[in-house]
C-alpha positions as CSV (number, residue, x, y, z in Angstrom):
1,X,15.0,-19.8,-22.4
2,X,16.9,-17.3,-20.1
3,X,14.9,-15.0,-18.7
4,X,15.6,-11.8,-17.0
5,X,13.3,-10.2,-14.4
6,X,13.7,-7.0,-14.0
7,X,11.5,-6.0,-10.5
8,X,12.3,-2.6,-10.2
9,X,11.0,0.6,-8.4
10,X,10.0,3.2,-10.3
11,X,8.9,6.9,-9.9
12,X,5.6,8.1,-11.0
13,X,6.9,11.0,-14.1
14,X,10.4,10.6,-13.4
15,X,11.4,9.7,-17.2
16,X,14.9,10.5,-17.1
17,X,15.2,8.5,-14.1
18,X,13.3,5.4,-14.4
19,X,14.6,5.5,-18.6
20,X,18.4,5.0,-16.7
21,X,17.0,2.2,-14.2
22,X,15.3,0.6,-17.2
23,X,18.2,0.6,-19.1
24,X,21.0,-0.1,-16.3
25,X,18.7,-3.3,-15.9
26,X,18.7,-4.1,-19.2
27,X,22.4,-4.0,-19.7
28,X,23.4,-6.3,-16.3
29,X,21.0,-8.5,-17.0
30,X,22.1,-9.3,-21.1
31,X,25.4,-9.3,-19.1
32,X,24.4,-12.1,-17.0
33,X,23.1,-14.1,-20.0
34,X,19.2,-13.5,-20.4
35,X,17.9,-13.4,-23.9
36,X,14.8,-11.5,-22.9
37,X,14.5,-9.3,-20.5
38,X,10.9,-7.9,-19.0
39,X,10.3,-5.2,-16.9
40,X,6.7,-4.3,-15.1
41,X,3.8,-2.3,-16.1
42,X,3.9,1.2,-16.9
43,X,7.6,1.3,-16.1
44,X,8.3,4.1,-18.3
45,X,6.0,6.6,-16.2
46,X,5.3,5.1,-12.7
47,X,1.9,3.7,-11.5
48,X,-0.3,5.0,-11.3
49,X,0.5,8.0,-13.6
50,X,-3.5,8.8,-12.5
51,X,-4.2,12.5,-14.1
52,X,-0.4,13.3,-15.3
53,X,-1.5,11.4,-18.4
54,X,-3.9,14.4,-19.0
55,X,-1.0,17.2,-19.1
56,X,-0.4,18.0,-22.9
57,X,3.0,16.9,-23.0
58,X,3.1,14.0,-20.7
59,X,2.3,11.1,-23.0
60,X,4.4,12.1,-25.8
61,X,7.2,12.5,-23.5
62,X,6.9,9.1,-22.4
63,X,6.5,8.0,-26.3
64,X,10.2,9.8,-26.7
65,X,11.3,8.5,-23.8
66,X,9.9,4.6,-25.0
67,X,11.8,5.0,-27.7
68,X,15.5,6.2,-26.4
69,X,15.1,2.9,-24.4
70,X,14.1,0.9,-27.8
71,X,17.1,2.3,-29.4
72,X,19.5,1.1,-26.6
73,X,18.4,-3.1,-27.2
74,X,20.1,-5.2,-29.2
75,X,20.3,-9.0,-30.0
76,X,18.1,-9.6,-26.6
77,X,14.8,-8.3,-26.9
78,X,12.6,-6.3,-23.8
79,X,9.1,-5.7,-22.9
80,X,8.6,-3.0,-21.1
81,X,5.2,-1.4,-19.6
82,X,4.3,2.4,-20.9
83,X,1.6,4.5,-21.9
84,X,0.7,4.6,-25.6
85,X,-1.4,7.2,-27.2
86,X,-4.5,5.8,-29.3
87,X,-4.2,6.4,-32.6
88,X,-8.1,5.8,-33.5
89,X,-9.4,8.7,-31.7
90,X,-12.5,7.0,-30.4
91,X,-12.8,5.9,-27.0
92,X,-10.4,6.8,-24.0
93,X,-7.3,8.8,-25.4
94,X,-4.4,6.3,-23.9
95,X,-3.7,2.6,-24.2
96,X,-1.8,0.8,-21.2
97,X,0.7,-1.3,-23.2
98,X,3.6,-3.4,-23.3
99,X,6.1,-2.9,-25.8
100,X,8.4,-5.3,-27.3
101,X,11.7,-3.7,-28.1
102,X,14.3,-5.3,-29.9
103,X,17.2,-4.0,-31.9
104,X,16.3,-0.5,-31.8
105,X,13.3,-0.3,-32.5
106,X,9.3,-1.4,-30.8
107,X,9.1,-4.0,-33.0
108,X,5.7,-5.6,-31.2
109,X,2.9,-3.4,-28.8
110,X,0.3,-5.8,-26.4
111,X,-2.6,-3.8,-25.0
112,X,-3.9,-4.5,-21.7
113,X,-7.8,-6.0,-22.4
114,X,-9.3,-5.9,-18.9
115,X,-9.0,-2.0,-16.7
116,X,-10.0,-2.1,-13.3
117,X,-12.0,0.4,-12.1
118,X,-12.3,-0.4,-8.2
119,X,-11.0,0.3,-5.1
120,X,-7.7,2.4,-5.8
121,X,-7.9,1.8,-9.5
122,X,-9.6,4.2,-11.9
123,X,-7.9,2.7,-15.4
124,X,-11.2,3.0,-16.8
125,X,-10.9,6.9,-16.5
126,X,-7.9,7.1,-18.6
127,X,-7.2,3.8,-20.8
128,X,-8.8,2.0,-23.8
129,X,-9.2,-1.8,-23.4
130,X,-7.7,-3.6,-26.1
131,X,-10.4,-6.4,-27.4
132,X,-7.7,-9.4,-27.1
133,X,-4.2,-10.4,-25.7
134,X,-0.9,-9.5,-28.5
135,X,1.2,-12.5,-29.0
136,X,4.6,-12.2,-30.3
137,X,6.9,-14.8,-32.2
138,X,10.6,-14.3,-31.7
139,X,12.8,-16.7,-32.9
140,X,10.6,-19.4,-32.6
141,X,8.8,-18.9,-29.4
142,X,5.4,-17.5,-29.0
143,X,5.5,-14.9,-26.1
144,X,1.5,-14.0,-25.1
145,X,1.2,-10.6,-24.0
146,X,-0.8,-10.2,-20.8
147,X,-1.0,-7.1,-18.3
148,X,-2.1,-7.2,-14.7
149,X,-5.1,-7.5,-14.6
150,X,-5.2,-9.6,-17.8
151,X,-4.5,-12.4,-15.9
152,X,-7.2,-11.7,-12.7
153,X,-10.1,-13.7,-14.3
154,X,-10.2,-17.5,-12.6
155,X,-13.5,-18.0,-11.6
156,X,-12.9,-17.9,-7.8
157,X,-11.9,-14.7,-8.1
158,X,-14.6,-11.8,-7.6
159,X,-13.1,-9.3,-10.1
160,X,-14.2,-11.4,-12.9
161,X,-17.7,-10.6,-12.7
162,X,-17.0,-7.1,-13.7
163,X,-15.6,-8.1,-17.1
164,X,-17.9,-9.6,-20.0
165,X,-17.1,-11.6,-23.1
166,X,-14.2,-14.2,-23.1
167,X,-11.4,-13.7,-21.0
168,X,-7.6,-13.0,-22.0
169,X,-6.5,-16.7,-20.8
170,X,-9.2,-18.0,-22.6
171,X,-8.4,-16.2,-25.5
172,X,-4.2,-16.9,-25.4
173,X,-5.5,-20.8,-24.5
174,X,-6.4,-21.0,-28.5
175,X,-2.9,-19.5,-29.6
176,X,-0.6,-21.7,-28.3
177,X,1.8,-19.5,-26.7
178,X,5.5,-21.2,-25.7
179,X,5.6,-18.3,-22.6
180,X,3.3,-15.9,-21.6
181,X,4.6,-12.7,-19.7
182,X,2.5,-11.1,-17.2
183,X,3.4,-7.0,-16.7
184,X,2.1,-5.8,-12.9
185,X,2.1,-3.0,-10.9
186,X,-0.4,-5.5,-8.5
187,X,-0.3,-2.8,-5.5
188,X,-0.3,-4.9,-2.0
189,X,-2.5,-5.5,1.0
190,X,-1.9,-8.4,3.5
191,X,-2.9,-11.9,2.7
192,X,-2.8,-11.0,-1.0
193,X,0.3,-13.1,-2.2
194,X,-1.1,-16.6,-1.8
195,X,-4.3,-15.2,-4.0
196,X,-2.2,-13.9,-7.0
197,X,0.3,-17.1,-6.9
198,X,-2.3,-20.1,-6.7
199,X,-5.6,-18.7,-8.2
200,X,-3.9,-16.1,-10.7
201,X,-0.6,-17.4,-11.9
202,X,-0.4,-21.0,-11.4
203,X,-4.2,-21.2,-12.8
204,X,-3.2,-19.4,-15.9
205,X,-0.1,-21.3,-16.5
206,X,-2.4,-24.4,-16.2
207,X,-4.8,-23.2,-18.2
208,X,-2.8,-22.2,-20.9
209,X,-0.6,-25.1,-20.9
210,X,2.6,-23.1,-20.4
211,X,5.3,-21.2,-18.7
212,X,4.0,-18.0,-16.9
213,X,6.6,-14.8,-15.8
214,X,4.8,-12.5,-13.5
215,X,6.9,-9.3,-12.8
216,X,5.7,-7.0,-10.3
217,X,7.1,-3.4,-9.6
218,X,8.1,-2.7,-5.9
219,X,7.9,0.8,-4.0
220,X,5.9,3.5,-2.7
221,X,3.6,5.5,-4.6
222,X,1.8,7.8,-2.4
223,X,-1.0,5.5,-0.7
224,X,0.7,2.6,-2.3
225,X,2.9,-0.1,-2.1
226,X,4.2,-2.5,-4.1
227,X,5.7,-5.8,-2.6
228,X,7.1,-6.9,-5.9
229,X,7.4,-10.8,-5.6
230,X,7.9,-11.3,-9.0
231,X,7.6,-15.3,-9.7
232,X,8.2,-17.8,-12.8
233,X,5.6,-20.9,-12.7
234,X,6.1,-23.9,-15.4
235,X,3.2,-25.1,-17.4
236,X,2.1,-27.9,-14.0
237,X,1.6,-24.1,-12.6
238,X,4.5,-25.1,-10.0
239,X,6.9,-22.4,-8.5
240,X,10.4,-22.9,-10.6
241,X,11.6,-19.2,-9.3
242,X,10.8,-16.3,-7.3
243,X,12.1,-13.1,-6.2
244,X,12.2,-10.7,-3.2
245,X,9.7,-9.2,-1.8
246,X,9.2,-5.3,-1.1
247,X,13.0,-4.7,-2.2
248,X,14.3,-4.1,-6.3
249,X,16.3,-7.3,-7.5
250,X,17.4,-8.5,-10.7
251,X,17.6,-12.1,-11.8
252,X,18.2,-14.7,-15.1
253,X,16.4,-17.8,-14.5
254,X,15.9,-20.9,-16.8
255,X,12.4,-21.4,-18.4
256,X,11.5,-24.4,-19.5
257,X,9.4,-24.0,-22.8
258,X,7.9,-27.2,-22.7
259,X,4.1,-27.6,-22.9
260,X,1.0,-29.9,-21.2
261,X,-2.6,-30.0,-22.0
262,X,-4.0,-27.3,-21.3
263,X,-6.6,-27.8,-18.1
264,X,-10.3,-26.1,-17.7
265,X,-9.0,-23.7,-15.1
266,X,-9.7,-20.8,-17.4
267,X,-13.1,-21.3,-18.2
268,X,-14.9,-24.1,-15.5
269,X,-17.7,-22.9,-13.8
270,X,-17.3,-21.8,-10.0
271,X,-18.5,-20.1,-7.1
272,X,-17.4,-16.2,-7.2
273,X,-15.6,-15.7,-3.9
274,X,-14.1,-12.4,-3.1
275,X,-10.2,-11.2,-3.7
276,X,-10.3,-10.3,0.4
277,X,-8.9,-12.7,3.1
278,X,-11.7,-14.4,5.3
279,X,-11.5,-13.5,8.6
280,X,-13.4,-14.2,11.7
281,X,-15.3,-11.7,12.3
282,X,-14.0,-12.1,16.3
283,X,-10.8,-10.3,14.4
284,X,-8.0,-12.8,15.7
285,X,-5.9,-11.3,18.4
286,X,-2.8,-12.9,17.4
287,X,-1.2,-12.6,13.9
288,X,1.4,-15.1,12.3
289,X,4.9,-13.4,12.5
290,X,5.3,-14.1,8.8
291,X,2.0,-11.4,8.3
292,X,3.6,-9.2,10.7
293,X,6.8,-8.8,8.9
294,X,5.2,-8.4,6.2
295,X,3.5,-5.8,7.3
296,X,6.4,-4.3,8.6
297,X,8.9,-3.8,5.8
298,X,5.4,-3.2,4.0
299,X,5.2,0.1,6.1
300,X,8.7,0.9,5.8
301,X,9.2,0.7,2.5
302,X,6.1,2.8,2.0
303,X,7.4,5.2,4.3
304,X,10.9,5.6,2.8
305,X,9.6,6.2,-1.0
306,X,7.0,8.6,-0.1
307,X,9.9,10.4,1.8
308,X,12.7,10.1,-0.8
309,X,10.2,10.3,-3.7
310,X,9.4,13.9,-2.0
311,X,12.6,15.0,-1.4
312,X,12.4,14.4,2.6
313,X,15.2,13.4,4.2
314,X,14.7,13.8,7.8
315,X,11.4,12.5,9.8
316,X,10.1,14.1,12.7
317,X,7.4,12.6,15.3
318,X,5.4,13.8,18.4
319,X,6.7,10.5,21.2
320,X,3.6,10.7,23.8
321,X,5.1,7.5,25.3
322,X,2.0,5.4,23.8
323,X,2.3,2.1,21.3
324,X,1.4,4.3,18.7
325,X,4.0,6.5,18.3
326,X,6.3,4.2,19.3
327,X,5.8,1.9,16.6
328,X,5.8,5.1,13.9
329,X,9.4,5.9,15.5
330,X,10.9,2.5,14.5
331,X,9.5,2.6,11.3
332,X,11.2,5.4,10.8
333,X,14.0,4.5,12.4
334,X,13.8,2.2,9.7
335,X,13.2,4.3,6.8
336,X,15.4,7.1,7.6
337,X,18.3,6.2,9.7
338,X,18.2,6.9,13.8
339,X,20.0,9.8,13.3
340,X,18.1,11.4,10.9
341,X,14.2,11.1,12.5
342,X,13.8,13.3,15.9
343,X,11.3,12.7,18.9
344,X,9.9,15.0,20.2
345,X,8.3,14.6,24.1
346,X,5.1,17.3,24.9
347,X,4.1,17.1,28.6
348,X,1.4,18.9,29.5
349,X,0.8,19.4,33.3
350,X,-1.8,16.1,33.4
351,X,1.1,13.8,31.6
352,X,1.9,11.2,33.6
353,X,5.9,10.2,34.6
354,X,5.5,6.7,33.0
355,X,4.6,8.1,29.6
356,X,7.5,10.9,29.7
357,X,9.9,8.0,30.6
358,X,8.5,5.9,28.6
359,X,8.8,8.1,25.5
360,X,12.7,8.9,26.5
361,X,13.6,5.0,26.8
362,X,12.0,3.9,23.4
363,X,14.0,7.0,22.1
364,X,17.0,5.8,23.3
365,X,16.5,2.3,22.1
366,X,16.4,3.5,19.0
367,X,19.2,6.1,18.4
368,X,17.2,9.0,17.4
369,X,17.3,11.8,18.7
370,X,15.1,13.0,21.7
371,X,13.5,16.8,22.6
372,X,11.2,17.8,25.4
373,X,9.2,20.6,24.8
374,X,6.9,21.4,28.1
375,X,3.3,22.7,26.9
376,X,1.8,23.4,30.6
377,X,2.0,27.2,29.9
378,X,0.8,27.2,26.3
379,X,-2.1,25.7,27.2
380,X,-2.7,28.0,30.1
381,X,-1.7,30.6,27.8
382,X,-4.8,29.5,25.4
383,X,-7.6,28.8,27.9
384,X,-6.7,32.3,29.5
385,X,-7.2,34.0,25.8
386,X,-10.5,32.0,25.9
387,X,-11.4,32.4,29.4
388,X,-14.1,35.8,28.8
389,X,-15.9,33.7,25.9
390,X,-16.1,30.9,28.1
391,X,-17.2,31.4,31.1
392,X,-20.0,30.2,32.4
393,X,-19.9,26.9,30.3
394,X,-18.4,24.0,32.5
395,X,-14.6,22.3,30.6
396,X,-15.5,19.3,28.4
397,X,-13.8,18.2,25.1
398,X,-12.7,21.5,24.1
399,X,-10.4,21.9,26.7
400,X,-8.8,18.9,26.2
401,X,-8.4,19.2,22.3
402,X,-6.7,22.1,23.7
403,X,-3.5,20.3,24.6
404,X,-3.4,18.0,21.3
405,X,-3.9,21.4,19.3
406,X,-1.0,23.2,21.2
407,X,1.5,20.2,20.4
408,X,0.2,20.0,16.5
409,X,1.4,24.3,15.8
410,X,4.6,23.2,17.7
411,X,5.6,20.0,15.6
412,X,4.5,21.9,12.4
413,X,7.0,24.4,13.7
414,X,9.6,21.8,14.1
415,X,8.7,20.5,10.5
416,X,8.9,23.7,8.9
417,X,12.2,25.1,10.4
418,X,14.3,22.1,9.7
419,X,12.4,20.6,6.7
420,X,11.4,17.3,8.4
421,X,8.7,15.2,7.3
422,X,6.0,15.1,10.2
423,X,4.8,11.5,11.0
424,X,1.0,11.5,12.0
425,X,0.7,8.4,14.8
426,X,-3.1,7.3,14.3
427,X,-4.6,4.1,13.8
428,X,-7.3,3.0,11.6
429,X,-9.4,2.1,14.8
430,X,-9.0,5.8,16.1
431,X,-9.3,7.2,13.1
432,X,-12.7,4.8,12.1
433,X,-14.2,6.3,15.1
434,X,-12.4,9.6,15.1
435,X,-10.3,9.2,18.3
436,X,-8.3,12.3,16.9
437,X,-8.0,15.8,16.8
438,X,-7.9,17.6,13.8
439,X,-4.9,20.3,13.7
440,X,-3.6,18.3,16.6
441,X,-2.5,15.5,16.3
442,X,-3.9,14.5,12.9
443,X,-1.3,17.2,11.7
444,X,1.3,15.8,9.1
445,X,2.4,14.7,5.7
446,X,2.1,11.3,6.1
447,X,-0.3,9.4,8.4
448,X,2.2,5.7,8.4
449,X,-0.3,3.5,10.4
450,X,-3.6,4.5,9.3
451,X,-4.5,1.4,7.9
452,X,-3.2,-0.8,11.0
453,X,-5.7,-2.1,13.3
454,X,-5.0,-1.2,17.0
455,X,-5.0,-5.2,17.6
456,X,-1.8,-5.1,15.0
457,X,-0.3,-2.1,16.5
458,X,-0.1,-4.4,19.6
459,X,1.2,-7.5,17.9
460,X,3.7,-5.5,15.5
461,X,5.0,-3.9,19.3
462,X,6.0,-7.6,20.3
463,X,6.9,-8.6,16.6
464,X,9.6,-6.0,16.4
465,X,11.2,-6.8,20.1
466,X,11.2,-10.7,18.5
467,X,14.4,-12.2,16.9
468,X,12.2,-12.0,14.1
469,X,12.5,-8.3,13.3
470,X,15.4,-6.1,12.7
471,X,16.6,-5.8,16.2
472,X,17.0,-9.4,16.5
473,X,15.2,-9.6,19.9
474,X,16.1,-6.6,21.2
475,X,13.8,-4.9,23.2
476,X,12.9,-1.8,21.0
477,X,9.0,-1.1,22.4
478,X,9.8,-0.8,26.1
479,X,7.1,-3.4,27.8
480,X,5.1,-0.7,29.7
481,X,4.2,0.8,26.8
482,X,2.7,-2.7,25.3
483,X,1.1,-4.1,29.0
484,X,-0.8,-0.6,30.1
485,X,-4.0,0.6,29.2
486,X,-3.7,2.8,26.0
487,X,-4.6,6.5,26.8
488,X,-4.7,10.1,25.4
489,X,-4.0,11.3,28.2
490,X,-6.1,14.4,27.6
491,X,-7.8,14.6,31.2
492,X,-6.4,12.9,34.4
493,X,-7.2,9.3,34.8
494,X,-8.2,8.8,31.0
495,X,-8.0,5.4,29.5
496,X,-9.5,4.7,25.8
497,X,-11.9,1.9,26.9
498,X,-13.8,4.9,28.6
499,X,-15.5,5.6,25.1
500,X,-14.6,2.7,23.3
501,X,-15.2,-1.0,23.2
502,X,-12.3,-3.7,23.9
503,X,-10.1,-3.2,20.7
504,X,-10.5,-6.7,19.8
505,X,-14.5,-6.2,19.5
506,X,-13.7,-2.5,18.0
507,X,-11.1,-4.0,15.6
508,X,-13.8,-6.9,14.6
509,X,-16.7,-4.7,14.4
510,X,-14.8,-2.0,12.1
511,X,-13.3,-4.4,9.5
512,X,-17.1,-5.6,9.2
513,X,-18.5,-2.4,8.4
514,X,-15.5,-0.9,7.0
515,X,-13.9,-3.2,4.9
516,X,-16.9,-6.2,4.3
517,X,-19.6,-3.3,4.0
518,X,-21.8,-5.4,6.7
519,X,-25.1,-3.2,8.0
520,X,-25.5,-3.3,11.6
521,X,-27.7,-5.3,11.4
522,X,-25.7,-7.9,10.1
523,X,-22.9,-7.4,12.6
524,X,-25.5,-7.5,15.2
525,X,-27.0,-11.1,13.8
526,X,-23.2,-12.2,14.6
527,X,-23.5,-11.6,18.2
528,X,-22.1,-7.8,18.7
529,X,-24.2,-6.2,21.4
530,X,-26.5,-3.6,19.5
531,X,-26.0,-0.7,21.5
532,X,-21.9,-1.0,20.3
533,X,-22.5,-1.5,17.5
534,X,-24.9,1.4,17.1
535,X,-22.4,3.3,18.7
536,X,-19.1,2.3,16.6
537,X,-21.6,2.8,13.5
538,X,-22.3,6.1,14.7
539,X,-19.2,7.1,15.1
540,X,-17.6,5.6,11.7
541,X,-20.2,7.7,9.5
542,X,-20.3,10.7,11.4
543,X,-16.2,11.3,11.1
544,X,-16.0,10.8,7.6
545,X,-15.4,14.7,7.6
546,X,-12.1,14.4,9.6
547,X,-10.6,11.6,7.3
548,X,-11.1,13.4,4.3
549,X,-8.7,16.1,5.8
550,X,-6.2,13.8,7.0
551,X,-2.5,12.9,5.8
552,X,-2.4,10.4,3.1
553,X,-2.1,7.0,4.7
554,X,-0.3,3.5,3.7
555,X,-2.3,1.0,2.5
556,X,-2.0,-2.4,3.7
557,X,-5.2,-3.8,3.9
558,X,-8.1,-4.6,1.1
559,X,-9.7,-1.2,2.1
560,X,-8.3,1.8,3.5
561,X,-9.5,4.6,4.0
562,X,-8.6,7.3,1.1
563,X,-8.4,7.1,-2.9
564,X,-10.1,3.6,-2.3
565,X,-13.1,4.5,-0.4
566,X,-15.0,7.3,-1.3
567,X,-17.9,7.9,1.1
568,X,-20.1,11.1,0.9
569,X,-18.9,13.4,3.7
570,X,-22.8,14.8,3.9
571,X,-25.3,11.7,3.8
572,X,-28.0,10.4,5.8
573,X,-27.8,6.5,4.9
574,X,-28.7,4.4,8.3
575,X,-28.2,1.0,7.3
């Protein structure tokens, strides 16, 4: 069979314009020969549609709009992901289905089976699960009907224990499908790829004895992204095609229909292991270049679709000459064009020469556009205000929050005047341990690298001055800002190892408790000196309050902090 892959990028409730892309798709690809063409889940409406599916007129306009694009097949059939109202009236109000369309008409509906409600996901809010996989015959060829997470049940995988009863593959292994058609919207996070292609796809196609098409969205969905990556596997579970990742493509590849025996995969006994990467816990200071990139156009392509999906067209960012904001500037260098993202440089009178030069070279290096705005005198102008209130207490923190508030009201100024998105330029580490200011500068509409480790920050510095990266070795990050000591410069002299740990023993010690939810004591059994660990501990729990007040951030690892983490602001929990 030909097949066409449709990996496309749609926008959450934009039917009009994801009906078009849909059907633009449809027509190049019966153009280039494909005699069924599939598109990914919940095409129709975006994922995740989250609480849109709870406005009164949502669903029915996607049911209208399901069936405009039925009405436009012909001779080559589509399945294409949607929303679909349940008719029962018992249960949740909304199936998450695929619909076969095919000449003019939805001739054939699959129901997704298994919801996940975990991490970002919250399908079980929203969707009834359908008790078994659809499977379709069309002209001779059974087509099994899977959806995302249908497919997310080898044993080795954690998720399965959340899910009872026999499993979608198990069921589809007694049907004897020719093909079977997997619909995702499988948001990414780093190190996830090799997971879904060996122990999802290639295990299903093995267990089912046939060929598997997984077809992934791409894009940015607020926190989101999709990397696409769409693949084809034969019935051995082998690789036959594969498309791009984190960019739209369309292509007709040959599927062999042939079957084999179908293996145990889908129901052998194994040890549950979790979805996440195993790391060290000594989080490794150097990354591959292939995780970096990834990473990388990862970020960028978050950063454009939140931006264009908004209606933003220009990006604007505070340059303090440090790797942070450095690395937010190419990225949206990137995203936007040089010449449409602006830096802006905010010396205060303890700013040091190398940062102000620093923040002018990297500006030039990239093409944008560069601003000083001096904030000396603002700052005087506010502790003079304060002075009477003050007096008598001796200048600590307050002061210097001071400076980073000042430079927050002037880039929302900036923002607002000329309509620029403003780019937020803290890291997971800071903002674990809440090494930021609120209204300074955690102000923004977007916070890019929240979910990047300062040790990545570091290696995604020297990954985009490699031949590797877009510049094609090029220095981009000028090298004093990678080789000195980060700083806030916030009080003369200031260095961030003057309250924190090492970033590599931060980094390790956060994605323990953050992301493996490790106890201290636990972290401490692997060799972390208690009283940092007490310390970082501390400091994680008690700035829970300032994250929940921050930009929305891009996810690129198994657990970020936002929609995926919900941690009681007020609690008392010592573990």
């Amino acid at each position: 069979m030909r097949l066409g892959l449709a990996q496309l990028n749609p926008t959450v409730g934009d039917l009009a314009g994801n009906r078009r892309k849909i059907l633009d798709a449809y027509t190049a690809l019966v153009a280039q020969g494909a005699e069924l063409v599939v598109f990914p889940e919940l095409a129709v409406c975006g994922y995740p549609p989250r609480d849109l599916l709870f406005k009164r007129r949502f669903v029915p306009d996607v049911a209208e709009t399901l069936a405009q694009i039925a009405a436009a097949t012909g001779a080559v059939p589509a399945i294409v992901g949607t929303v679909e109202l349940n008719p029962t009236g018992r249960g949740r109000p909304f199936y998450n289905s695929a619909a076969f369309c095919y000449r003019g008409a939805v001739v054939a509906i699959g129901r997704k089976c298994l919801l996940p409600t975990y991490d970002v996901f919250d399908e079980d809010r929203y969707f009834e699960p359908a008790t078994s996989p659809n499977v379709v015959d069309h002209a001779g060829i059974r087509i099994g009907l899977t959806i995302c997470e249908d497919i997310w049940t080898h044993p080795m995988i954690s998720t399965r224990r959340l899910y009872s009863g026999r499993m979608p593959i198990e069921q589809l292994a007694d049907q004897k499908c020719d093909l079977m058609v997997n619909l995702s919207a499988s948001p990414w996070h780093n190190a996830k790829d090799g997971v879904r292609q060996n122990l999802v796809v290639s295990k299903a196609a093995r267990a089912l004895g046939c060929a598997v098409a997984y077809i992934n969205a791409i894009g940015g969905n607020d926190e989101l992204i999709f990397d696409g990556r769409s693949h084809v596997v034969d019935a051995e579970g082998h690789v036959t095609a594969g498309l791009a990742a984190f960019a739209e493509e369309l292509r007709v590849v040959e599927v062999s229909l042939s079957r084999t025996s179908v293996s145990s995969a889908a129901s052998s006994p194994a040890a549950s292991v979790s979805q996440r990467p195993n790391r060290n816990p000594q989080l490794a200071a150097s990354f591959a270049p292939a995780e970096l990139g990834d990473i990388y156009h990862a970020l960028v392509l978050g950063l454009r679709d939140y931006a264009q999906k908004s209606g933003f067209k220009r990006a604007l960012i505070a340059l303090s000459g440090g790797i942070d904001s450095a690395i937010v500037a190419a990225l949206a260098a990137e995203a936007f064009g040089p010449e449409n993202v602006i830096g802006v440089s905010l010396p205060s009178a303890i700013s040091s020469q190398h940062s102000r030069d620093d923040a002018r070279i990297l500006a030039e290096n990239l093409g944008v556009r560069f601003e000083t705005i001096a904030i000396a005198d603002a700052v005087v102008a506010a502790e003079t205000a304060l002075g009477p209130l003050f007096a008598g207490r001796a200048p600590d923190v307050t002061e210097e929050n001071i400076q980073a508030r000042v430079r927050g009201v002037l880039m929302m100024a900036l923002s607002n005047k000329f309509g620029s998105l403003l780019l937020t330029t803290g890291n997971k580490s800071e903002m674990a341990v809440g090494y930021c200011t609120l209204y300074g500068d955690m102000c923004g509409g977007l916070a890019v690298i929240s979910d990047v480790f300062k040790t990545q920050i570091f290696a995604l510095a020297r990954w985009i001055n490699s031949p590797a990266a877009p510049g094609a070795g090029r220095e981009i990050i000028p090298l004093n800002t990678i080789e000195k000591p980060p700083s806030a410069e916030l009080r003369p002299g200031q260095v961030d190892q003057d309250s924190l740990p090492p970033y590599d023993i931060l980094d390790a010690i956060l994605k323990g408790y953050v992301e493996e939810g490790l106890s201290r004591r636990d972290l401490i059994a692997q060799g972390f000196a208690e009283s940092v660990v007490n310390d970082v501990v501390r400091k994680v729990d008690l700035n829970e309050y300032k994250r929940k007040q921050a930009a929305p951030g891009l996810k690129i690892t198994p657990l970020a902090f936002g929609v995926g983490r919900r941690i009681p602001i007020v609690q008392k929990y010592v573990s």
